[in-house]
C-alpha positions in Angstrom: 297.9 -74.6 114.2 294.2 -74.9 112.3 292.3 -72.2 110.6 290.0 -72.3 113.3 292.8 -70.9 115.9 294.2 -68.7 114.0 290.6 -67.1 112.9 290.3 -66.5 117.1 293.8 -66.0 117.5 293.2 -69.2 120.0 296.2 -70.9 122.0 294.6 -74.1 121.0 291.7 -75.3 118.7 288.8 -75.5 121.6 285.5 -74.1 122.2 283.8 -73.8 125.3 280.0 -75.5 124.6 277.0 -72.4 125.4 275.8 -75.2 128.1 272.4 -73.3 129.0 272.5 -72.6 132.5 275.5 -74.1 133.3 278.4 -71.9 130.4 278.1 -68.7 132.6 280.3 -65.4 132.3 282.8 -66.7 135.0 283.4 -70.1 132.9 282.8 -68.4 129.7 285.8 -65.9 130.2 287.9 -67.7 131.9 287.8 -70.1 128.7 288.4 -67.2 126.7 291.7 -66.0 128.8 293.3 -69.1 128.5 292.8 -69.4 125.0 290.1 -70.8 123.9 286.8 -69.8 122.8 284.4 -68.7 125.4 280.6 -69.0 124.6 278.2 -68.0 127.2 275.3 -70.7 127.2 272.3 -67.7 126.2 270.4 -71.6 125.7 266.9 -70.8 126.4 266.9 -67.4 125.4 266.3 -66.1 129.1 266.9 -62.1 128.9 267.6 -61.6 132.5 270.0 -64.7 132.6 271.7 -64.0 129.9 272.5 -60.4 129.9 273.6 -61.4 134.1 276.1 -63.5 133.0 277.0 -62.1 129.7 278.0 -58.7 131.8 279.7 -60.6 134.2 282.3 -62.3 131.0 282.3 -58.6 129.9 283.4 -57.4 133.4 285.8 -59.7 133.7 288.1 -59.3 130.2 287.3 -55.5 130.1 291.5 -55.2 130.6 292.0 -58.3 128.0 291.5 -56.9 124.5 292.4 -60.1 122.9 290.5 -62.4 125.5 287.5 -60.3 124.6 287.9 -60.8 121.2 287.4 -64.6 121.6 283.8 -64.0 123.9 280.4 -65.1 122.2 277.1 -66.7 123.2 274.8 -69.4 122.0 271.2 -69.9 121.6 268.8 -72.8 121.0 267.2 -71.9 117.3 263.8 -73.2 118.6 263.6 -70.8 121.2 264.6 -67.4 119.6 261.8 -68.6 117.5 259.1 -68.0 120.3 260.9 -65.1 121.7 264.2 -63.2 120.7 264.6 -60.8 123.3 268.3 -62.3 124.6 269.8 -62.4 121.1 268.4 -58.7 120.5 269.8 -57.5 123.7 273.1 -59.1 122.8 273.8 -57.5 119.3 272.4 -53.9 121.0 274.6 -53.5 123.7 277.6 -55.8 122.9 279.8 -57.1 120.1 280.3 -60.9 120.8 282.9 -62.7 118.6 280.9 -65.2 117.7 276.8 -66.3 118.4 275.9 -70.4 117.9 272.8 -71.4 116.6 271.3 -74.7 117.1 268.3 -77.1 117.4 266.4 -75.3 114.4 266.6 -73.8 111.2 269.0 -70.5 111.8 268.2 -68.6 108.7 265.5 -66.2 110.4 268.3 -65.3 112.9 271.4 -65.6 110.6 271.1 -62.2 109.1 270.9 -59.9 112.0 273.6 -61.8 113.5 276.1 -61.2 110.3 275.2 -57.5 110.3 276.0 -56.8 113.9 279.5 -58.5 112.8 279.6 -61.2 114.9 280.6 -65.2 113.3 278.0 -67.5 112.8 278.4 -71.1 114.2 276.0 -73.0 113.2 275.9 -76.6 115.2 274.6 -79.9 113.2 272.5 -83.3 114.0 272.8 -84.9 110.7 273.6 -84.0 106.9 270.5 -82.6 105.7 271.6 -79.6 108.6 274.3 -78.6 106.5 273.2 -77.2 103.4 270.8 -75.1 105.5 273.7 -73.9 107.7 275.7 -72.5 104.8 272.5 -71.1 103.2 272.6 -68.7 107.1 275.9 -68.0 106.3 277.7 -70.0 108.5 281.8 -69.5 109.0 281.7 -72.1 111.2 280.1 -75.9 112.0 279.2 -78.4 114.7 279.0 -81.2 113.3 277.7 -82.9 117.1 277.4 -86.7 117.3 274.7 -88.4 119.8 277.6 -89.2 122.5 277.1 -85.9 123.6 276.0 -84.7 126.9 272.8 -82.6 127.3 270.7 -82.0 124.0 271.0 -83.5 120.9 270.0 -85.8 118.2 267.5 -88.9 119.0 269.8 -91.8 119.0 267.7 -93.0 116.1 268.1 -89.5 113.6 271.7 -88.8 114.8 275.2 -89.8 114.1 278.3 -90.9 115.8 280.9 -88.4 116.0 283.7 -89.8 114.4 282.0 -90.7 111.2 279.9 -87.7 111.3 282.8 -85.3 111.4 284.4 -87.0 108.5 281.6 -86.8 105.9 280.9 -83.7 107.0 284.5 -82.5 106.4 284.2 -84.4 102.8 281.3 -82.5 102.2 282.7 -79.2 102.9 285.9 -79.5 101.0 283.5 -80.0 98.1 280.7 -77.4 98.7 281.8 -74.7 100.9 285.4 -75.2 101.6 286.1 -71.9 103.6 283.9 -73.2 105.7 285.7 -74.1 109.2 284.7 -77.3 111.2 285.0 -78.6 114.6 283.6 -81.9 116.5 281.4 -82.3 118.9 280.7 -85.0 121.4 282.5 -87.3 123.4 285.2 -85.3 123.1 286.7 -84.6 126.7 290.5 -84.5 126.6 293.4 -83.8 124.3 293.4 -87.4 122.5 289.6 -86.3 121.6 290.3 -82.9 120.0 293.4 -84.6 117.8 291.4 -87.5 116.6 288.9 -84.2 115.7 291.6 -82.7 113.5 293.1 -86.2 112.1 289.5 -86.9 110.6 289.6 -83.3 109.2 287.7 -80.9 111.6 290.0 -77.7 112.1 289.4 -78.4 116.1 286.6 -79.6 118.8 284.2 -78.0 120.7 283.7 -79.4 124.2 281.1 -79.1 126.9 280.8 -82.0 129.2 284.5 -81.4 130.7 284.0 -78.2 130.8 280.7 -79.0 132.7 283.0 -80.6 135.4 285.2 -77.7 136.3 285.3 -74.9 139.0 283.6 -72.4 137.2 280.6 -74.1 135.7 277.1 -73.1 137.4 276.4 -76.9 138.0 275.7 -78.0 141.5 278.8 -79.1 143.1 277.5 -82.1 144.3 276.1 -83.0 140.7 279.9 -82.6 139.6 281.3 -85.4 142.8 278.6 -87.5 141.1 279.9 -87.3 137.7 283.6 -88.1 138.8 281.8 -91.5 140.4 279.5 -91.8 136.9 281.1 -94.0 134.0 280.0 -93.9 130.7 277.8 -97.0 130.7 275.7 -94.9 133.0 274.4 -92.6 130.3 271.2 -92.5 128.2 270.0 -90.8 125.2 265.7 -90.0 125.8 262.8 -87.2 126.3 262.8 -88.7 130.1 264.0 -85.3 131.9 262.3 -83.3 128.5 258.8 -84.6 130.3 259.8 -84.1 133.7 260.9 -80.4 133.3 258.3 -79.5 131.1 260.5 -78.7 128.0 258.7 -78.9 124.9 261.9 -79.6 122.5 261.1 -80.7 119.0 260.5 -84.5 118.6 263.8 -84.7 116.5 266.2 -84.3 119.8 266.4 -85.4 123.2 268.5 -85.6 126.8 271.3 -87.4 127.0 271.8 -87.2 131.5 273.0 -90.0 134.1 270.7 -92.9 134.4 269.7 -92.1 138.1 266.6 -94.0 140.2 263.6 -91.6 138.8 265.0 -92.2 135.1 265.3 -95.5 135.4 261.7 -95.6 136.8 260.7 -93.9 133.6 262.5 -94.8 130.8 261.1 -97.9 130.0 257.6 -95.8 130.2 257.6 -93.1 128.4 254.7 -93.2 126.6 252.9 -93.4 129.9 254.9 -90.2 131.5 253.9 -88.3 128.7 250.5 -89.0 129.3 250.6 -89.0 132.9 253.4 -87.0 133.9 251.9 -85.6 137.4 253.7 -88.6 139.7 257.5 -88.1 138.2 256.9 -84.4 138.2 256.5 -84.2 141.7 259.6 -86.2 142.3 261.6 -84.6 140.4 260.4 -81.3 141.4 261.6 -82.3 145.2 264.8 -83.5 143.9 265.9 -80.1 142.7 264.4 -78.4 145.5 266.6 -80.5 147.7 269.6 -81.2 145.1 268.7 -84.7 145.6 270.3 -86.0 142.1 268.6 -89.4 142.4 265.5 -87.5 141.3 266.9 -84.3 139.9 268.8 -84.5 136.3 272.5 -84.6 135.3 272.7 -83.6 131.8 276.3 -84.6 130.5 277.7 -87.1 127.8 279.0 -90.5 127.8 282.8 -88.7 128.4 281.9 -88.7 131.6 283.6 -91.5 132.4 286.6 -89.4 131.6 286.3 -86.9 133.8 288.3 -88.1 137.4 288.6 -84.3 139.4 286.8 -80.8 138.9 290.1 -78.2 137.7 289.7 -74.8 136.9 289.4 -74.0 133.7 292.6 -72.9 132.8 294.4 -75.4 133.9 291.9 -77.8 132.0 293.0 -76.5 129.1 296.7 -76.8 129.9 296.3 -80.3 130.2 293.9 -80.6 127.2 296.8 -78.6 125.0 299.6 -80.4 126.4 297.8 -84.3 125.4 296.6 -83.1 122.1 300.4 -82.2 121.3 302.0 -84.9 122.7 299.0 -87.3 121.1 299.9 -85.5 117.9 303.4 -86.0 118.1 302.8 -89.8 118.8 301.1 -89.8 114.9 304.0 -87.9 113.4 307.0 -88.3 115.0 
């Protein structure tokens, strides 16, 4: 089908996003049984977190060789930076298929990674990511545009995705054309990961409809609120950065739903970041009461594509069956 299914020996050309905190070993394998790839969101590099729900995927392919051999995890760059424990523990004790790197230069992390024998994905913000990626060693790329749920890109540094996956593919069929590309965000449904391969990524990688199935660790009632949420209703900022204390790099930000204590902020940012005590507290209540008015919703501007919360498997039925009907529809 693409060089990126057959390198996984994938039904269809899909990743699961590492969604920290929300990709765990339940979503994560069942991703990985139905044919996809499965990459636990490792995120923040919390050990205990991590190696939880990394056992759990484990557990729960230990009878499906192939399934297993499609299981990895992902990690913000940033992060192993400060502390590596998770990654460490990973490459010890297991041999994941495949570990993601973003948000940060991967080069101190590429090498260990490579000699444990596990792929290197290495996701991208903008261009000037790419040569840097290839230096790590990366088989495969990300190239992620600023529609994307969660972390990313400031809309200001970053790139849409549908240009941003075509000069990247130009650029590796000049420079490192055994390189293997997917795109990333905005991408929620089987039209999304064929217009992926039509501007010449070898498939998609997808997290905010994966976000919005059974499996996920998201609150439930975060997930009814998505189904309600349209795209319009999505914003790129550090708002929710501030509010959860999360010191990420001045280069990316939080695209979440625009709900009452962002939109209280997001015209003052300057002043939350200097006085962040009063929208703290807020949103500190709002997760202890899972009041999403207050607490955050990290997801993209697909959102508005997202109508009902499947499992995951059948997600990716329907995914597989619009991509090949979509495809068909170009070249009939």
């Amino acid at each position: 089908m693409t060089r990126f299914a057959d390198y996984f020996d994938l039904k269809i050309p899909l990743a699961l996003a590492p969604m920290a905190l929300a990709s765990g070993g339940a979503l994560a394998s069942a991703c990985a049984r139905a044919g996809t790839l499965g990459l636990v969101g490792g995120g923040y590099g919390d050990l205990e977190w991590t190696s939880r729900e990394y056992e759990i995927a484990v557990d729960a392919l230990k009878d499906d060789a192939a399934a297993m051999r499609r299981l990895g995890c992902g990690f913000i760059s940033w992060k192993l930076a400060e502390n590596s424990d998770a990654l460490d523990w990973l490459i010890d004790n297991h041999r994941p298929a495949a570990v993601m790197l973003s948000f940060g230069d991967p080069r101190p992390f590429s090498e260990r990674i490579l000699q444990a024998g596990a792929t290197l994905i290495c996701q991208i913000h903008s261009l000037t990511d790419l040569p840097v990626a290839i230096e790590a060693g990366a088989k495969i790329i990300v190239a992620q545009g600023t529609e994307a749920g969660g972390h990313g890109a400031t809309q200001d540094r970053g790139r849409g995705t549908i240009s941003f996956i075509s000069e990247t593919a130009d650029w590796l069929a000049v420079h490192a054309p055994e390189t293997l590309l997917l795109g990333a965000g905005g991408i929620a449904d089987g039209r999304g990961l064929a217009a992926a391969m039509v501007l010449g990524a070898d498939g998609a990688m997808m997290g905010s409809r994966f976000w919005a199935t059974s499996e996920c660790l998201a609150n439930p009632k975060a997930k009814d609120i998505a189904i309600e949420t349209d795209g319009d209703n999505t914003a790129r900022s550090s708002v929710f950065d501030v509010l959860r204390r999360k010191n990420w790099p001045e280069s990316f930000d939080f695209r979440a739903i625009r709900n009452d204590l962002y939109q209280q902020w997001e015209d003052r940012i300057d002043l939350l970041k200097d006085n962040p005590e009063e929208g703290r507290a807020a949103y500190d209540e709002g997760v202890r009461q899972a009041d999403f008015n207050r607490a955050h919703i990290g997801i993209g501007e697909s959102v508005g594509m997202i109508s009902r919360v499947p499992d995951a498997a059948s997600l990716i039925g329907d995914i597989e069956s619009e991509m090949k009907n979509t495809l068909k529809r170009l070249n009939p």
